[in-house]
C-alpha positions in Angstrom: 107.5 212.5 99.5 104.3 211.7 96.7 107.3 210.5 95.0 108.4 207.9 98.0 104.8 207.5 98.3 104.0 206.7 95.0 106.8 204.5 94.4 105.6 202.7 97.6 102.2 202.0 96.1 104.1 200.4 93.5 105.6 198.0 95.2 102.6 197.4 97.3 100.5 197.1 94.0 103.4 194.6 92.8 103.6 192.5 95.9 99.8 192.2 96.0 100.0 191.0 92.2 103.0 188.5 92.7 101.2 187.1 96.1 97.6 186.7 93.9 99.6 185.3 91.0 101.5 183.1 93.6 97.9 182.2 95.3 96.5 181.7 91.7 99.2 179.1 90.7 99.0 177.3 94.2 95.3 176.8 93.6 95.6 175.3 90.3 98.7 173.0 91.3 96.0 172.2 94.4 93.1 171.6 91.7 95.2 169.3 90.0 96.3 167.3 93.0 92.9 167.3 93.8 91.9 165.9 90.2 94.8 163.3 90.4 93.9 162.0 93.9 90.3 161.2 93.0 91.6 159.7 90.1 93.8 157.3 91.4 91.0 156.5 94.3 88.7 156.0 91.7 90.9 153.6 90.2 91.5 152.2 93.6 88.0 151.6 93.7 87.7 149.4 91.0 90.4 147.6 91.3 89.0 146.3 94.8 85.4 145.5 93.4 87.1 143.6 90.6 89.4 141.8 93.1 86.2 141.2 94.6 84.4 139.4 91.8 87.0 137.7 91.4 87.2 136.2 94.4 83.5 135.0 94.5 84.1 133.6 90.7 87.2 131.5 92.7 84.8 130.3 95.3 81.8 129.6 93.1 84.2 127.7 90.5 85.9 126.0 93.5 82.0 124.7 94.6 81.1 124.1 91.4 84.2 121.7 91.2 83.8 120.1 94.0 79.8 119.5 93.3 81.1 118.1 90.1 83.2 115.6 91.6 80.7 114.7 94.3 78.4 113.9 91.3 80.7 111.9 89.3 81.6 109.6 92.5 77.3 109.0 93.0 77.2 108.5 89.4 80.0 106.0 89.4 79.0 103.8 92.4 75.0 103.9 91.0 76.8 102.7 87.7 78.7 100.0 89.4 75.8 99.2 91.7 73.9 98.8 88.1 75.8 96.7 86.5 77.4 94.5 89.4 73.7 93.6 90.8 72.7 92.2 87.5 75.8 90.0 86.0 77.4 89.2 88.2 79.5 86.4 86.9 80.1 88.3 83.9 80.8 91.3 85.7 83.4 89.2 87.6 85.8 88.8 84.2 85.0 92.3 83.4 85.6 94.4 86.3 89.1 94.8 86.1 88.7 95.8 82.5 86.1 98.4 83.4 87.4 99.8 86.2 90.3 100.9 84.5 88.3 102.3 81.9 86.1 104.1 83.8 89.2 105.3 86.1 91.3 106.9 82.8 88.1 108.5 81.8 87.2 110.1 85.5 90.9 111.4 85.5 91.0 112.7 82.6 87.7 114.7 83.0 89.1 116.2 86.2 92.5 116.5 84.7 91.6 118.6 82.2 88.7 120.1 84.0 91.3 121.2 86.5 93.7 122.6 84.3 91.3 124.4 82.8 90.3 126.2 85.9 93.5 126.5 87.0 94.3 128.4 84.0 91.3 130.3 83.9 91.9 131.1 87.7 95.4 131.6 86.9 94.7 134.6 84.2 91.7 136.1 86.2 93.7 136.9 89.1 97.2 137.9 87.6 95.1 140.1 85.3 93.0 141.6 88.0 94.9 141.7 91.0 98.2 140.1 92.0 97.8 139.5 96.0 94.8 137.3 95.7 96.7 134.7 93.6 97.3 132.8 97.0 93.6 132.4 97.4 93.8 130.6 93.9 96.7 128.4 94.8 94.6 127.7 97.7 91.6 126.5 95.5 94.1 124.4 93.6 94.9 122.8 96.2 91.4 122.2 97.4 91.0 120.8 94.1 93.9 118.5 94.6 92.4 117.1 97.8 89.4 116.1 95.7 91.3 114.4 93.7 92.7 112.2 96.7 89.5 111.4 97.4 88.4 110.0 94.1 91.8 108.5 93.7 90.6 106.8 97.3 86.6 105.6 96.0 88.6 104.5 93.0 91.0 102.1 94.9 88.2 101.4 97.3 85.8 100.4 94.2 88.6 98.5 92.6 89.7 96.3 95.9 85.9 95.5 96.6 85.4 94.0 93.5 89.1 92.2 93.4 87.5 90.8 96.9 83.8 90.0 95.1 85.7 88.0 92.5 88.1 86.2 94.7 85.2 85.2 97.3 82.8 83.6 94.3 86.3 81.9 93.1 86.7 80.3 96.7 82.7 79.7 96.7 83.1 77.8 93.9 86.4 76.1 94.4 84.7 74.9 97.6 81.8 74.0 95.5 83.8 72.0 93.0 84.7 68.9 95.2 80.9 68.4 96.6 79.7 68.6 92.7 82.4 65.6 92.3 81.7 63.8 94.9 77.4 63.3 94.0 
C-alpha cells in the first residue's frame, strides 16, 4: 500500500510538473503574443500619424498652389494694366506678341510646378501610405481646375486686347476720311 501510495505521489508530483511546465510555456507563448501585438500597434500608430502629415503637407501644398496661381493672375493683369495704360498704340502691335510670351512662360511655370508636386505628392503618399493616394489624385485635380482658370484669364486677356486693337483700328479708319476731307 506505501508502495501504491508512493507510486501515486509520483504521478501526482509528475502531473503537477508537466501542468507547471505546460502553464510555464503557455505564459511565455502569451508574453510573446503580448510583445508582438504591441509591436505591430505601435507600428500601427505611426503609420497613421505619418498618413496624417502627410495629408496636411497635401493640403498645405494644394493652398500653396493655388495662392501661387492667384498671385500670378494679379501679377499678370497689374503687368498688363502697366503697360497697356501707358503705350497704348505701341502696345497695340505688341500685344499679340506678348501675350503669347507671357502665356508659354505662365504655363510652363505651372507645368512644371505641377509636375513637380505631383511627383513629390506622388512619392509621399505611395511611400507612406497607399489609401490616401486618392486624396492626392484629388489635389491634382484641383490643380487641374486652376489651370482652367488661367487658361480662361488668359483667353479673356488675349480677346480684350484683340477687341482694344480692333476698336482704335475702326476709330481711326473712321477718322481717316474726316482728316481727308479738311
Amino acid at each position: 500500500m506505501t508502495q501504491l501510495q508512493d507510486e501515486m505521489a509520483r504521478h501526482a508530483t509528475a502531473a503537477r510538473e508537466s501542468a507547471a511546465g505546460t502553464i510555464t510555456e503557455a505564459e511565455q507563448r502569451i508574453a510573446a503574443l503580448r510583445d508582438a501585438l504591441q509591436e505591430q500597434t505601435q507600428r500601427l500608430e505611426s503609420a497613421l500619424t505619418r498618413a496624417g502629415e502627410t495629408s496636411q503637407r497635401l493640403e498645405q501644398h494644394s493652398a500653396q498652389l493655388e495662392n501661387a496661381q492667384q498671385q500670378a493672375l494679379a501679377g499678370l493683369q497689374a503687368q498688363l494694366e502697366n503697360v497697356l495704360n501707358p503705350h497704348r498704340e505701341e502696345m497695340q502691335r505688341r500685344s499679340e506678341a506678348i501675350l503669347e510670351e507671357i502665356n508659354a512662360r505662365v504655363r510652363a511655370t505651372f507645368e512644371e510646378a505641377s509636375r513637380q508636386a505631383v511627383a513629390q505628392f506622388d512619392r509621399q503618399v505611395v511611400g507612406d501610405v497607399q489609401p490616401h493616394l486618392t486624396r492626392a489624385e484629388e489635389a491634382v485635380h484641383r490643380l487641374a481646375g486652376g489651370r482652367s482658370l488661367l487658361d480662361a484669364a488668359l483667353d479673356a486677356a488675349s480677346r480684350t486686347a484683340f477687341a482694344i486693337r480692333r476698336t482704335k483700328r475702326s476709330r481711326n479708319r473712321g477718322a481717316l476720311p474726316e482728316n481727308l476731307g479738311s
